[in-house]
Structure formats: structure tokens, C-alpha cells
N, C-alpha and C positions, 0 to 999 in steps of 0.2 A: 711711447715714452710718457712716464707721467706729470704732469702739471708742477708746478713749486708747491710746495710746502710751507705755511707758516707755523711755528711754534714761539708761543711767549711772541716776543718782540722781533725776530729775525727769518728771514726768510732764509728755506733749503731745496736743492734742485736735487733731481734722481743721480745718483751715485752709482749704487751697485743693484739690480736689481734681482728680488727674491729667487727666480729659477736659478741665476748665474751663485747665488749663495748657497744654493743648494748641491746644486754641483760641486762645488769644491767642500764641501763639508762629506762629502758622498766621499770622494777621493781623500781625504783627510779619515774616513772612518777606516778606509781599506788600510795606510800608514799606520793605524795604530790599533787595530786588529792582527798586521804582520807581527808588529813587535810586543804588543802584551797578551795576546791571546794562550789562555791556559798559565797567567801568573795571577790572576785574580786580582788586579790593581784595584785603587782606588781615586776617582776623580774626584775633583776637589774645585767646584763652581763659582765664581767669587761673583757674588750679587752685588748689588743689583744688575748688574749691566750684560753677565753671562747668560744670564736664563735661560732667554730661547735659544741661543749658541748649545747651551750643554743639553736643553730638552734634545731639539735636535741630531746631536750626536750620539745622545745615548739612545736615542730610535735605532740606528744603525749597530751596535756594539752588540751581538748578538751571542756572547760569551760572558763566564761570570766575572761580574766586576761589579764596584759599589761605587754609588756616589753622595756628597754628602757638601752643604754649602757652606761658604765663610763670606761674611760680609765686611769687607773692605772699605775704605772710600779715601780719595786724597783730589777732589773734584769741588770745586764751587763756581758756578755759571760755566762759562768754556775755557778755563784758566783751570790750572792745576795750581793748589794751596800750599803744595811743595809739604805736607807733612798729611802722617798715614795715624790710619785710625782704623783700629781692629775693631771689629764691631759686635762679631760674634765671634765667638772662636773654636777651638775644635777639641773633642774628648783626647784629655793629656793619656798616653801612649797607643792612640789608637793606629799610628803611622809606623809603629815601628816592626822593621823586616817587610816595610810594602813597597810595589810601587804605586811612584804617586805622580799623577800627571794632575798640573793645572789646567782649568778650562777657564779662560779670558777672553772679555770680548776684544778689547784692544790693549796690543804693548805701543804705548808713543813713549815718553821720558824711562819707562820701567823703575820709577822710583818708591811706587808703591809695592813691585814684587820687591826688589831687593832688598824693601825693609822685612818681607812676608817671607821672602824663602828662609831665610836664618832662623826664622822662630820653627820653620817646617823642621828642618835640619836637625834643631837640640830634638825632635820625636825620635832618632834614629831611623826613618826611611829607607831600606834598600836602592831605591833612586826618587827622585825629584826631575821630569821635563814639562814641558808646557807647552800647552795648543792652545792657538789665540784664532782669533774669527780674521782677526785685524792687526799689521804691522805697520807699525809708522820709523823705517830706517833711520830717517833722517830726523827725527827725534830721540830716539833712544840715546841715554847718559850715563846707564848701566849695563855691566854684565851679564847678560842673563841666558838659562837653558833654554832657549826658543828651537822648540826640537819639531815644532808643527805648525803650518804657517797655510792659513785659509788666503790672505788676501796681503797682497804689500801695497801700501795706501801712499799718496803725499801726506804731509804735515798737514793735512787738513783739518777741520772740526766737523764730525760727523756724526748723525743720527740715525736713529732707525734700530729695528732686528735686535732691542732690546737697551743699545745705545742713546743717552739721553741729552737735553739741555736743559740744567735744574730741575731734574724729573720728569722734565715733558719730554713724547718723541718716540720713546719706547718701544709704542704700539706698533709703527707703522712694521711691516712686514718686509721692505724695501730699505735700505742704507740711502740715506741721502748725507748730501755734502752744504755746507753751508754756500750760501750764495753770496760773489761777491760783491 
């Protein structure tokens, strides 16, 4: 087990660690290689926080598929800002007639997809689901396709595996939990 973590001003204790992440991202590649394999889909990485989620994944997807990033953001320190902000956005009608699966590192409120999927939607799409590294049940406020589910978390604050605090965190290759 590894040591705490300090990042900025707070300290984090070992969460989830990287083999056990891998594994279930291995079992999440099998899930959606049954269901898109030979439609050509398209993944759609929402940065900063999917990175390594979607590097990772796409090691595994050994069929033709694309993928291509949107950066999002509706985050400031460990508090959600409660409003979305498209940051990059994506070539207008490249979505339409595809499928399209979101790659997320965490769903907790889902306030940021629900403003995101509707903008997907006016592309025309064939479908819209979503694979998240990370599920926070007992935060979620919105509706959402969560059709692929790496890890069901508490309501915690957590870093690591690409997941940050104010930018810092990222790095570490392990999920940690804030410490209380």
C-alpha cells in the first residue's frame, strides 16, 4: 500500500490502485468491442482529465475506430462551478450517422455531460453512450447514457490516473482519495 500523497495543500491516501485499474478497463474494452466492433465508432476523450483513461482503452480496441478530443471543464479547486465551458470543440458534422461513445474520467453531478450531450445530438449521431473510468451514484443530478461503468466510487474527491486538484495529481498512475 502506498504512502499519502500530498498535492497543493491537502493530503490523499491510496484509492484504487493501478493493476486493479487495469483490470477493469481490460473488462470494459471486452464490453465494448462485443457492442461496436465492425461499426467503426468514434470516441470522443474529454480532456483534460480522460487522457490516460482513453490512451489506455484505445491500447485495447483492436478494431477500426477513431478517436478525437473535446475539452470541457466545469471544475475549480474540488468544487464544481456549476457551469460548462466548451473549450475546444468538434468538426461540425463529423458525428453524423456514427456511433459515438464518450470517454470520461468521472460522472459525479453529470452536469457537465448533460449540457455536452445535446450539443452532440444536433450532429445527428446514430447513438451517443458513455464509458467513464469513474461513477459517483450518489452524486449524480442528471440523466445520463452511462452504458459503461469502470468503477462505482463514494462521493469522494479523488485524484490520480489522470484526475486532478487544480491541475495538480494527474501524474500519479494510482487513484487516490482525499484524506480526511
Amino acid at each position: 500500500m502506498s504512502a499519502p500523497v500530498k498535492v497543493k495543500d491537502k493530503y490523499f491516501k491510496i484509492f484504487i490502485e493501478n493493476q486493479k485499474i487495469e483490470a477493469h478497463i481490460h473488462e470494459l474494452c471486452e464490453k465494448l468491442k462485443a457492442r461496436y466492433e465492425g461499426t467503426e465508432p468514434v470516441f470522443l476523450a474529454i480532456l483534460n482529465g480522460a487522457f490516460m483513461f482513453a490512451a489506455d482503452v484505445f491500447k485495447h480496441l483492436e478494431f477500426d475506430c477513431e478517436i478525437t478530443f473535446v475539452k470541457l471543464a466545469s471544475y475549480e479547486g474540488v468544487e464544481s462551478s456549476g457551469e460548462v465551458r466548451q473549450l475546444l470543440g468538434l468538426e461540425e458534422g463529423g458525428l453524423k450517422g456514427r456511433e459515438v461513445i464518450i470517454l470520461e474520467d468521472i460522472v459525479d453531478t453529470g452536469k457537465t455531460l448533460s449540457e455536452f450531450i445535446p450539443l452532440l445530438q444536433k450532429q445527428e449521431p446514430k447513438s451517443i453512450s458513455l464509458a467513464t473510468l469513474l461513477y459517483k451514484p450518489d452524486a449524480l443530478q442528471y440523466d445520463l447514457p452511462i452504458d459503461f461503468v469502470g468503477f462505482e466510487i463514494p462521493n469522494k474527491f479523488v485524484i490520480g490516473y489522470g484526475l486532478d486538484y487544480d491541475g495538480f495529481g494527474r501524474n500519479y498512475k494510482d487513484i487516490y482519495q482525499l484524506a480526511e
